[in-house]
N, C-alpha and C positions, 0 to 999 in steps of 0.2 A: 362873180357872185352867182348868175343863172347855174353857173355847173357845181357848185360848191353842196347844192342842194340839204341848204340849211331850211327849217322849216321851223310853225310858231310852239313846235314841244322843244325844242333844242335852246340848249344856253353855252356860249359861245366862250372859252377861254382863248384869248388874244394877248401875244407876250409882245411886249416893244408895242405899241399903238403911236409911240411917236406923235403928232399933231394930230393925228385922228383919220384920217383918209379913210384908210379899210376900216375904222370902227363906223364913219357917215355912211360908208356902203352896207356894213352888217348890220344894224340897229335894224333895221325894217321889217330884217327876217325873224330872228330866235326872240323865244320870250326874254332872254337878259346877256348880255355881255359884259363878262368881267376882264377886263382890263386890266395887264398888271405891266408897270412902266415904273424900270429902276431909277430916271433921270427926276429928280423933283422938279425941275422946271419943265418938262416937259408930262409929268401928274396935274402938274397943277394946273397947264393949259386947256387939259383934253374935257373935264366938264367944260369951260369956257367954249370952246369950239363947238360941242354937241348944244351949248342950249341958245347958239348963236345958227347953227344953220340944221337943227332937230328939235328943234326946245319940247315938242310933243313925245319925243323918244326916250328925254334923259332920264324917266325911271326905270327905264332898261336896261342900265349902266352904273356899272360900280366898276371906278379905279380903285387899284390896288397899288400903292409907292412902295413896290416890292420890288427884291432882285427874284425872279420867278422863281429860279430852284431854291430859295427860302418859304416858299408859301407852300401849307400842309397843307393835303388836297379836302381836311375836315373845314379849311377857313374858309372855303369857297362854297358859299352856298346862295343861291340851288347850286347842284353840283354838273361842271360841265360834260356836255356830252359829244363835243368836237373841240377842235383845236384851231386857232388861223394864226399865220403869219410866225410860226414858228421859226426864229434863228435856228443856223444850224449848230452854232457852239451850245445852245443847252436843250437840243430835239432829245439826243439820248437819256441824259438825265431826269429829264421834266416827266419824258412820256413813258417812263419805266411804273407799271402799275397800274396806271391813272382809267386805263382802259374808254377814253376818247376818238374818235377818229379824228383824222386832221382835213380842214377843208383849205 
């Protein structure tokens, strides 16, 4: 995260968050993380986990139970201004346009 050099103008688009890890390490930094996680059991855990060890953070957080290359980049707002944790089966697709850097 020190090198990622995310700061509090930036809002953080994060595909897979998975149980939350990288998103407990990114909340501190950008004004908002959107979160977007295909697995419904694993959507449904990740506010769980953020307001059990962030609970001060979780309005900085919106999951999205989306498969990523389904989400239009109009649905995502604020609109992101980096990328984390991007898979490499949908880096090409996702980040065609979106004009984000990836941390």
């Amino acid at each position: 995260m020190r090198t990622a050099a995310v700061g509090p103008d930036d809002v953080v688009l994060e595909v897979g968050p998975g149980l939350g890890s990288l998103t407990l390490a990114l909340l501190p930094a950008p004004a908002h993380v959107h979160a977007v996680e295909i697995d419904p059991a694993l959507a449904a855990r990740l506010p769980q986990t953020v307001a059990r060890f962030a609970a001060d953070l979780g309005g900085r957080l919106t999951v999205h139970h989306r498969d990523a290359l389904a989400v239009a980049a109009d649905e995502l707002r604020p609109a992101p201004t980096a990328l984390a944790n991007l898979p490499y089966n949908v880096a090409v697709p996702l980040d065609r346009g979106r004009g984000a850097r990836r941390v």
